[in-house]
C-alpha positions as CSV (number, residue, x, y, z in Angstrom):
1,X,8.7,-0.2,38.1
2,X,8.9,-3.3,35.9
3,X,6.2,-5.8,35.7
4,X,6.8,-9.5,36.2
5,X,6.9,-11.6,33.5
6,X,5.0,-14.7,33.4
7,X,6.6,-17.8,33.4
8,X,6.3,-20.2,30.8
9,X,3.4,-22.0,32.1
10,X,1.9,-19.5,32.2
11,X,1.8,-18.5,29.1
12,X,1.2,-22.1,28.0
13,X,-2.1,-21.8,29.6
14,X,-2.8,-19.1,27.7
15,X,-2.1,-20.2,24.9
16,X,-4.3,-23.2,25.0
17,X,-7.4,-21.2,26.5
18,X,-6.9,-18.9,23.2
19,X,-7.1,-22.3,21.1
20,X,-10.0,-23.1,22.5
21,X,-11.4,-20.6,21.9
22,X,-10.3,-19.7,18.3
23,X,-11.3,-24.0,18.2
24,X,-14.7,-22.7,19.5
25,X,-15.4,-19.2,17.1
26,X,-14.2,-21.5,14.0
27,X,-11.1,-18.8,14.0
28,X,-7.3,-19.2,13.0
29,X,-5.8,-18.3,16.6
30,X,-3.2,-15.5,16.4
31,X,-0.3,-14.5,18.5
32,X,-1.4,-10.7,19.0
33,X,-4.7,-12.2,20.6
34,X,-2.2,-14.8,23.5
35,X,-0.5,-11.1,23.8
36,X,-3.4,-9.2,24.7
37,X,-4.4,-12.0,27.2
38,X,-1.5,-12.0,28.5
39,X,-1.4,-8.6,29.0
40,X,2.6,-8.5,27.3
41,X,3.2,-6.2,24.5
42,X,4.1,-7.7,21.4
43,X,8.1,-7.0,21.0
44,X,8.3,-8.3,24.9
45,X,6.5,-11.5,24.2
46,X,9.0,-12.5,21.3
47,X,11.7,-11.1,23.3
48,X,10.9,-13.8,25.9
49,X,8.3,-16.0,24.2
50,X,9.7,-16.7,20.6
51,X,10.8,-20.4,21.9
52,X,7.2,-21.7,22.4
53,X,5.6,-20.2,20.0
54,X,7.9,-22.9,17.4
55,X,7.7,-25.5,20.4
56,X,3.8,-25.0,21.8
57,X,1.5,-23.3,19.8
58,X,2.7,-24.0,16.2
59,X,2.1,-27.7,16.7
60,X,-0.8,-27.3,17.8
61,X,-2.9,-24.9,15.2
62,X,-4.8,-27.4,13.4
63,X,-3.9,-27.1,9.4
64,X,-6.1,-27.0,7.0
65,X,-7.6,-30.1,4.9
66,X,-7.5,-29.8,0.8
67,X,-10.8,-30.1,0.6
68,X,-11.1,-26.5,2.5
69,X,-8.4,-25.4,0.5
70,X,-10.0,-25.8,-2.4
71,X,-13.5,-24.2,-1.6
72,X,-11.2,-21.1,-1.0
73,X,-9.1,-20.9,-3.6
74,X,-12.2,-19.3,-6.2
75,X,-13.2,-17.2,-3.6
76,X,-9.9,-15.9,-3.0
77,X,-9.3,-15.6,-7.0
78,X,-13.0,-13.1,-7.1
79,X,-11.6,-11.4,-4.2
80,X,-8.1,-11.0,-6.2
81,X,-10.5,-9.7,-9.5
82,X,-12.7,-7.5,-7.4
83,X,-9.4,-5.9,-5.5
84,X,-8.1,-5.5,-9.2
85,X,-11.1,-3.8,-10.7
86,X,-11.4,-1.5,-7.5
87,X,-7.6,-0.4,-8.2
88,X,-8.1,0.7,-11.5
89,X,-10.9,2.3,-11.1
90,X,-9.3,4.4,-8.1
91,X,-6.1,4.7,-10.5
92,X,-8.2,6.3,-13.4
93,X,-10.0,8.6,-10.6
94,X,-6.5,9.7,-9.3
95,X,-5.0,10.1,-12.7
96,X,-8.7,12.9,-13.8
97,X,-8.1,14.4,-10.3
98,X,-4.5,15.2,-10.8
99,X,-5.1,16.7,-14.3
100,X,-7.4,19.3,-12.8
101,X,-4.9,19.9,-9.9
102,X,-2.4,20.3,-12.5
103,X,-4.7,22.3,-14.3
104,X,-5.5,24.7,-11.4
105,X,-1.6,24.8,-10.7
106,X,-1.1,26.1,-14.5
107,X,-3.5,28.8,-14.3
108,X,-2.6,30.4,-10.7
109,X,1.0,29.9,-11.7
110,X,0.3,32.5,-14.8
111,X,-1.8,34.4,-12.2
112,X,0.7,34.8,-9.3
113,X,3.4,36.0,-12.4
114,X,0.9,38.6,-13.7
115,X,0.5,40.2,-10.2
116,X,3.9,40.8,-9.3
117,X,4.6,42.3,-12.8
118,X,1.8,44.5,-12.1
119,X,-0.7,43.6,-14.6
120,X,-4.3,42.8,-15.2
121,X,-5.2,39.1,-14.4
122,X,-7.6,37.8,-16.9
123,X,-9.1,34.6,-16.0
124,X,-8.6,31.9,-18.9
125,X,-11.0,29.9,-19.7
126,X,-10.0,25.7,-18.4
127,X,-8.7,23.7,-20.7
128,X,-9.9,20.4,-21.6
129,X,-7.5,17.8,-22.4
130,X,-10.0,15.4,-24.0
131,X,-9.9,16.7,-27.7
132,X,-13.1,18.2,-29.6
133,X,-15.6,15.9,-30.9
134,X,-15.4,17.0,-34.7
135,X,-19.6,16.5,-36.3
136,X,-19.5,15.6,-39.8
């Protein structure tokens, strides 16, 4: 059985009661949060709803000054440097982890073809790939 839809009064209500109160946290309101209000899921309510949310509740989201704009602009550029740094490091971390998997790959590869010709698995020592520190 299919639920009524509401009409667009309806939803206009909504969507200023969610205003008011995104007005009232000091939050940007959002479309998923007149949805859940609503009760709708989301491709329904753009299925049925796209029209007012150009005509009713874009024109009414208050937009930013400059003067806010620009406290967040450096905020947003450390964010961007610490989002950076964080990748790296995670990319250096994935590139040791695969060199051991690789590693470990290698040696039960040799392994694996010594047992099914039938002869005696010596373990080998790991190999490093960093190469060794010469002492003068």
């Amino acid at each position: 059985m299919k639920r009524a839809l509401p009409d667009a009064d309806t939803v206009k209500a909504a969507i200023d009661t969610i205003l008011q109160e995104a007005s009232a946290s000091g939050r940007r309101p959002t479309v998923s949060a007149i949805e859940r209000h609503l009760g709708i899921p989301h491709a329904t309510f753009h299925r049925h709803y796209a029209d007012l949310l150009d005509t009713y509740l874009r024109r009414r989201i208050p937009t930013p000054t400059q003067d806010e704009t620009r406290t967040d602009r450096p905020e947003t550029d450390e964010r961007k440097e610490e989002n950076l740094r964080r990748l790296r490091k995670e990319n250096t971390d994935l590139r040791r982890t695969l060199a051991l998997y690789e590693e470990a790959i290698r040696q039960l590869t040799l392994e694996n073809d010594a047992l099914r010709q039938g002869a005696t698995v010596v373990a080998l020592p790991a190999r490093s790939r960093t190469s060794p520190q010469t002492q003068p």
